[in-house]
C-alpha positions in Angstrom: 0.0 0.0 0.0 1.2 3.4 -0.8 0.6 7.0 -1.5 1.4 7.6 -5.4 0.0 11.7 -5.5 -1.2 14.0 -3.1 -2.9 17.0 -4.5 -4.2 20.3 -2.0 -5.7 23.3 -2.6 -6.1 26.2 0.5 -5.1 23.3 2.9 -2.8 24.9 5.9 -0.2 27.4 4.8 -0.5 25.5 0.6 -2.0 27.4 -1.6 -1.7 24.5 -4.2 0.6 21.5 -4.3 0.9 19.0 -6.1 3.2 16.1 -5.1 4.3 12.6 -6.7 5.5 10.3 -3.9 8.3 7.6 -4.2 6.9 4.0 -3.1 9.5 3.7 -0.4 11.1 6.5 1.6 10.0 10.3 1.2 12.2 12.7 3.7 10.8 16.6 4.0 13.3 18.3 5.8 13.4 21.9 6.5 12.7 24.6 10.0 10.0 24.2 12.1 6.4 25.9 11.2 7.2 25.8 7.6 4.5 23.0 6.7 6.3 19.8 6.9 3.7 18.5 9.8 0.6 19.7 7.6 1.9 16.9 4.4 1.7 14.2 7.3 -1.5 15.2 8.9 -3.1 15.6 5.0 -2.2 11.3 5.1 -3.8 10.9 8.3 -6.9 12.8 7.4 -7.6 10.6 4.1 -7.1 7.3 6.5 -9.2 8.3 9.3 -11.4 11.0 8.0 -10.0 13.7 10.8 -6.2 15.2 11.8 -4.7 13.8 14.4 -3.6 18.0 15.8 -7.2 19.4 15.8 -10.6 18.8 16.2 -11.7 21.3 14.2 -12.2 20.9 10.4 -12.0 24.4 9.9 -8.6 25.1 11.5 -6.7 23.1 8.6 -8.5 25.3 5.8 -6.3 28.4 5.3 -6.9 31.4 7.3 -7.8 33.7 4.0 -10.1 31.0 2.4 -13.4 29.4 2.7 -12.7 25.7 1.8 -10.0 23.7 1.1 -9.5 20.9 -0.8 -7.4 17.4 -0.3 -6.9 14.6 -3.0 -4.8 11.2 -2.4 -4.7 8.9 -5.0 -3.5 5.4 -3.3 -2.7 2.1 -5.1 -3.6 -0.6 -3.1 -3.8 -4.8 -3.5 -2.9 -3.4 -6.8 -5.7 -1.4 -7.1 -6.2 2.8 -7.1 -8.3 4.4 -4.9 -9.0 7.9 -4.8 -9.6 10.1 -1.8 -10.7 13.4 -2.0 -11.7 15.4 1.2 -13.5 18.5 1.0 -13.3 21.1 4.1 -16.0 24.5 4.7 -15.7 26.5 7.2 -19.6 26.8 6.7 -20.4 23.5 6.1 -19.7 19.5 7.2 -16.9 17.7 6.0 -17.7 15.7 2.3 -15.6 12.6 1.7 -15.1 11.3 -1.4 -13.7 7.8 -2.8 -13.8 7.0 -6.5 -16.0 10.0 -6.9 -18.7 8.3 -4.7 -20.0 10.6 -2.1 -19.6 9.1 1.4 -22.4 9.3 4.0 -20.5 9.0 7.2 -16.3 9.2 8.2 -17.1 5.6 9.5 -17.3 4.9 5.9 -13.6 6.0 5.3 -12.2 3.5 7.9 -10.3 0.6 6.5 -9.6 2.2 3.1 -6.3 3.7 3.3 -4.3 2.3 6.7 -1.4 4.7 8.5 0.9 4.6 11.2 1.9 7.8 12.9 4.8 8.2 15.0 5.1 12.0 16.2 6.7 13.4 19.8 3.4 13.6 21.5 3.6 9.5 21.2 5.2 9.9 25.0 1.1 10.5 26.1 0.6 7.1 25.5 2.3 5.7 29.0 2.2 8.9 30.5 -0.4 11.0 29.7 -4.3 9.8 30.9 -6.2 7.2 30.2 -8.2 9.2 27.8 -5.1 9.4 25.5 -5.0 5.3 25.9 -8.4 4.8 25.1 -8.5 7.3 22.3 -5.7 5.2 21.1 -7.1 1.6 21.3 -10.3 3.0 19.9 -8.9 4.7 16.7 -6.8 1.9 15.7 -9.0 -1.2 16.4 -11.8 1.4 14.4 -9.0 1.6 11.2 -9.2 -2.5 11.1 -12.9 -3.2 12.4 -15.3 0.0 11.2 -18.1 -2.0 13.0 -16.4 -1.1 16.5 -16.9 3.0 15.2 -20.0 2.9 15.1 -20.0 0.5 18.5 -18.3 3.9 19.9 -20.8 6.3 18.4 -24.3 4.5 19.9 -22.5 3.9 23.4 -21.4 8.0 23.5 -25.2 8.9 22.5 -27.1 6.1 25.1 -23.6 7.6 27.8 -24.7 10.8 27.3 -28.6 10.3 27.7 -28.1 8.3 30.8 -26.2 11.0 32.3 -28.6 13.5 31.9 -31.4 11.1 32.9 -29.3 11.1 36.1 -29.1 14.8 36.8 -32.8 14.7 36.1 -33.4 11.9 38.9 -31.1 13.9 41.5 -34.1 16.6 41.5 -37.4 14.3 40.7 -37.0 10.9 41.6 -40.1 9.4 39.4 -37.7 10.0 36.3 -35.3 6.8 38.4 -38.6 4.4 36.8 -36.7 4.9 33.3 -33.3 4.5 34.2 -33.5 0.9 33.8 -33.8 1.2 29.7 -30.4 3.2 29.3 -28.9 0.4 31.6 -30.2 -2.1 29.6 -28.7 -0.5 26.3 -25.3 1.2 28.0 -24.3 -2.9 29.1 -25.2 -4.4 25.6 -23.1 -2.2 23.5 -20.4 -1.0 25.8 -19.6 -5.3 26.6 -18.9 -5.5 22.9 -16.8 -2.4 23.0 -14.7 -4.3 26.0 -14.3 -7.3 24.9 -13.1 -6.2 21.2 -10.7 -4.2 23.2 -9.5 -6.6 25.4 -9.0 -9.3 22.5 -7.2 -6.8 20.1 -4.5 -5.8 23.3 -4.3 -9.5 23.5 -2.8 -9.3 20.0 -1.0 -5.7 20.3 0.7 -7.3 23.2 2.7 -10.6 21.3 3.9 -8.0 19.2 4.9 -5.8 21.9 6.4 -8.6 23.6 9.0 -9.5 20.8 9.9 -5.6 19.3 10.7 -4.4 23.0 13.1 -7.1 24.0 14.6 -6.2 20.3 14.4 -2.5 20.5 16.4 -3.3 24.3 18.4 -6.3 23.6 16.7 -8.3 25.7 17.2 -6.1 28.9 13.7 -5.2 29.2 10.3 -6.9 28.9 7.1 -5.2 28.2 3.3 -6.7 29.1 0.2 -4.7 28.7 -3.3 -5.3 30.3 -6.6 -4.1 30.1 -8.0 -2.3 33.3 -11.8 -2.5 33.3 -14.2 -0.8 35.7 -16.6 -3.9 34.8 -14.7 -6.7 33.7 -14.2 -10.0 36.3 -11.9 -12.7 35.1 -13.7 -14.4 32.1 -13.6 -13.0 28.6 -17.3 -13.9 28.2 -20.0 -11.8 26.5 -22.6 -12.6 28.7 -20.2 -12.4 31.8 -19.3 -9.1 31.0 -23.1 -8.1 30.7 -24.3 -9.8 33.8 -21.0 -7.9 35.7 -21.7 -4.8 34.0 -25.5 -4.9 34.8 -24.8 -5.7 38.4 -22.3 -2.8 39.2 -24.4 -0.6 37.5 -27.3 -1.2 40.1 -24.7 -0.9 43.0 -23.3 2.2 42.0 -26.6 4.0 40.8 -27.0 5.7 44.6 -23.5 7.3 43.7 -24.1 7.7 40.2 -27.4 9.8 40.6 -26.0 11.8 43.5 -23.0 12.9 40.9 -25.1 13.0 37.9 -22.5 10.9 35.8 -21.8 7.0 35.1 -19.2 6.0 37.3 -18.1 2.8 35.3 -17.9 1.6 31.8 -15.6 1.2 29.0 -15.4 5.1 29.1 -13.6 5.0 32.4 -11.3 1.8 31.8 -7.6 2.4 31.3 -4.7 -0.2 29.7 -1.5 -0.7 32.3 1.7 -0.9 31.1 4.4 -2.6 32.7 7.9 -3.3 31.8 9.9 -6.1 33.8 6.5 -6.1 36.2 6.6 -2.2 36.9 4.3 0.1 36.1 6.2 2.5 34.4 3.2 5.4 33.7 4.4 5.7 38.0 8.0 4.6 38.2 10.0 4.4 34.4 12.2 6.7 33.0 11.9 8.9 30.1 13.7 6.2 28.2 12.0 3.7 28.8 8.5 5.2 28.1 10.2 6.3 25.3 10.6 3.0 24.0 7.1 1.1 25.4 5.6 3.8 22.9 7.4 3.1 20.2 6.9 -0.6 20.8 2.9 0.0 21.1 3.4 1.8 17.4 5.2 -0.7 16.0 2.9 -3.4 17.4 0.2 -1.8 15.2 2.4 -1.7 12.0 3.0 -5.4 12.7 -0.7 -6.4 13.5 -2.1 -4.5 10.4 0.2 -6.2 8.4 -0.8 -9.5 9.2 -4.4 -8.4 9.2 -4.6 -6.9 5.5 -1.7 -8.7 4.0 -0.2 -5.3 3.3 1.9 -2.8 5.2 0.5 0.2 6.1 1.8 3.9 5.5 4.4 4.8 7.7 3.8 8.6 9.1 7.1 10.0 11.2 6.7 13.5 12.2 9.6 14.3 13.7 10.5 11.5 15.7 14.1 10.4 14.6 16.0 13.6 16.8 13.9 12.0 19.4 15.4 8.6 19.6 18.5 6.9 20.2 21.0 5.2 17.9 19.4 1.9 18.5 16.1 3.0 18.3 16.5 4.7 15.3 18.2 1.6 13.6 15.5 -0.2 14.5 13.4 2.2 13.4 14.7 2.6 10.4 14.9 -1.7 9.6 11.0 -1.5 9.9 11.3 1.1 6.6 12.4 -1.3 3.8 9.9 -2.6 2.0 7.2 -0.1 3.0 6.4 3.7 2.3 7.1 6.3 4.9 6.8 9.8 4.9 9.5 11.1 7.3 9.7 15.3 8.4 12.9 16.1 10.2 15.5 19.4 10.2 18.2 17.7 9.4 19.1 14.4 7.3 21.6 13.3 10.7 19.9 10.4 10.8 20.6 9.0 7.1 24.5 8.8 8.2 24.6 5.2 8.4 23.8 5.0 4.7 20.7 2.9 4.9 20.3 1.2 1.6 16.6 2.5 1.3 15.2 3.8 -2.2 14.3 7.6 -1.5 13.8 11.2 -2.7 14.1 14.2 -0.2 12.2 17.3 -0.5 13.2 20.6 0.6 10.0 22.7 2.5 9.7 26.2 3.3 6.6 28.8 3.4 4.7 26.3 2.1 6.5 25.4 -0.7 8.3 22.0 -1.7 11.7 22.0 -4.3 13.6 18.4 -4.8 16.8 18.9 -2.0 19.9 19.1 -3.5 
C-alpha cells in the first residue's frame, strides 16, 4: 500500500501543491512551522477521516479561504483508490472515494491504513487514560469499522443516561426509566470491552517481541486491560451480567453525581515493563521506548491483518530517539512507504540502503533537496 500523488488546494499554509511520492522513503526536511507536519497530517486525514492536531475541520482550511480541498490517490492490492476530502468552514466535512460521495467518516475506515509516530507518542504511557483509550479505539476502528460505530451509539445512550441522572437527582419518578439506558449502555459497551480486550491481547505478542529487540533483551514489556466492569472471564454474557450488576450498585453514587461511574469510558490499559508500572516509576527512556513498541505493534498487527503494510507517518520522531532505536526504526522502513519530516538528514548517516527522494519545505512550498 502506498501514496502515489497528493494534491491540496487552500489546505494549511499550501495554496496548491501537487506532489508525486516515491513508493519507499519520502524525507521533508526543512525549520520548524514551515508545513512539513501539515503533508503528514493531509495522510492521516484521508485514512481516518479527521487530523490527528485538531478537532476542528476548519482550523486546517487556510486562514484567507473558505474551503480547502485534499486529494490522495492510493494504489492498493494493486488497485487505485481515490480520496478526496473536501473542508468549509460553513459546512460539514464531504468525503469522497472513486468519486462516490460518502455518507459518514465511518465509511472511510479501513480504506487507506497509516501509522503515525510523532513526539506527543510519550502520552501514550504517560499522559491519561483518555489518550490510551483514544488510542485503542482509533486503531481497532481503522481494522474493524463496526467497532466505530459500536463507539458512536455507546457515547449517544452515555450521554442520555447522564442527563437522565441529573434529572433523577431533583425528581426521583424519572429513576422508573433509568433501567432502559442500563439495559442498552451494558449491551453495546460489553462488545466495545471485549473487542478491546481481545485486540491488546494481539497488540501485546507483538509488543512482547519488538521491545526485548528494541532493548536487547534487557527489558520486557506486558500490557493489560483495566476494566471498571470486567471479572476474570472474557465472556460476553459475563461481561453483561458484571456490567448490569455494578451498575445497580453504583446508581446511589451515580445519581448523586449525575454521571456514570463505570464503563468502558472509564477503563484504562496498564503498562508494565519487567512487572513495573512504568506510567508511575519508568524513566523517560524507557516510556520512550514502550511507545514506540505499542506503534510498532500496530504496523506489525495490520500487516498481518490486510496482507499489506501500512503507510508509515514520522513526524519528527528520529532527533527523538536513540542510535538503536532509530536503527531499529529505520529496519522497519524497507519494504514499506514512509513519509518522514525532520530538520536535518543526521539520521541517514549510516547510509541505509533505502530507495528515497528528499524534499526541501519552506513557506509552504516544496523543491527536490539538493
Amino acid at each position: 500500500m502506498y501514496i502515489e500523488k497528493l494534491i491540496f488546494q487552500n489546505y494549511r499554509n499550501y495554496s496548491h501543491l501537487k506532489i508525486n511520492l516515491h513508493p519507499k522513503m519520502n524525507i521533508f526536511v526543512g525549520k520548524n512551522a514551515q508545513g512539513k507536519t501539515n503533508i503528514l497530517e493531509s495522510v492521516y486525514l484521508l485514512s481516518t477521516g479527521k487530523s490527528h492536531r485538531s478537532s476542528k475541520d476548519q482550523e486546517m482550511i487556510k486562514w484567507d479561504k473558505e474551503n480547502a480541498f485534499i486529494k490522495g490517490e492510493i494504489i492498493t492490492e494493486n488497485k487505485k483508490k481515490v480520496i478526496e476530502i473536501g473542508l468549509s468552514k460553513n459546512q460539514k466535512k464531504k468525503i469522497k472515494m472513486n468519486g462516490v460521495p460518502l455518507k459518514k467518516r465511518g465509511d472511510l475506515l479501513g480504506q487507506v491504513h497509516s501509522v503515525l509516530f510523532c513526539p506527543e507518542d510519550l502520552k501514550l504511557v504517560k499522559g491519561s487514560p483518555n489518550e490510551r483509550r483514544n488510542f485503542l479505539d482509533q486503531e481497532i476502528s481503522n481494522l474493524r469499522p463496526r467497532y466505530y460505530y459500536y463507539l458512536l451509539e455507546y457515547n449517544k445512550i452515555l450521554k442520555q443516561r447522564n442527563f437522565l441522572l441529573k434529572r433523577i437527582k431533583y425528581k426521583n419518578s424519572f429513576k422508573d426509566t433509568l433501567y432502559v439506558w442500563d439495559q442498552q449502555l451494558v449491551e453495546i459497551g460489553s462488545k466495545i470491552i471485549l473487542t478491546r480486550i481481545h485486540f491488546l491481547k494481539k497488540i501485546n505478542e507483538f509488543a512482547k517481541n519488538l521491545h526485548i529487540e528494541i532493548t536487547n533483551n534487557l527489558e520486557q514489556i506486558e500490557l493489560f486491560y483495566q476494566s471498571t466492569v470486567l471479572s476474570n472471564k472474557e465472556d460476553i454474557k459475563n461481561i453483561k451480567d458484571v456490567f448490569q450488576e455494578k451498575l445497580k450498585k453504583n446508581q446511589i453514587m451515580d445519581i448523586q453525581r449525575g454521571t456514570t461511574t463505570i464503563g468502558p469510558h472509564r477503563d484504562d490499559i496498564k503498562i508494565n515493563v519487567n512487572q513495573i508500572d512504568i506510567r508511575s516509576f519508568g524513566s523517560q527512556g524507557q516510556q520512550r521506548t514502550a511507545a514506540l513498541s505499542l506503534k510498532l505493534s500496530i504496523f506489525e498487527l495490520i500487516h498481518l491483518e490486510i496482507g499489506e503494510y501500512p503507510i508509515l507517518l514520522l513526524d519528527d520522531v528520529m532527533s527523538e530517539l536513540d542510535q538503536n532505536r532509530q536503527n531499529k526504526l529505520m529496519d522497519s522502513l524497507k519494504n514499506i512507504q514512509s513519509l518522514i519530516t525532520c530538520t536535518d538528514l543526521n539520521f541517514l548517516k549510516e547510509n541505509y540502503p533505502i530507495e528515497n527522494q528528499v524534499y526541501q519545505v519552506k513557506n509552504g512550498q516544496l523543491s527536490m533537496f539538493s
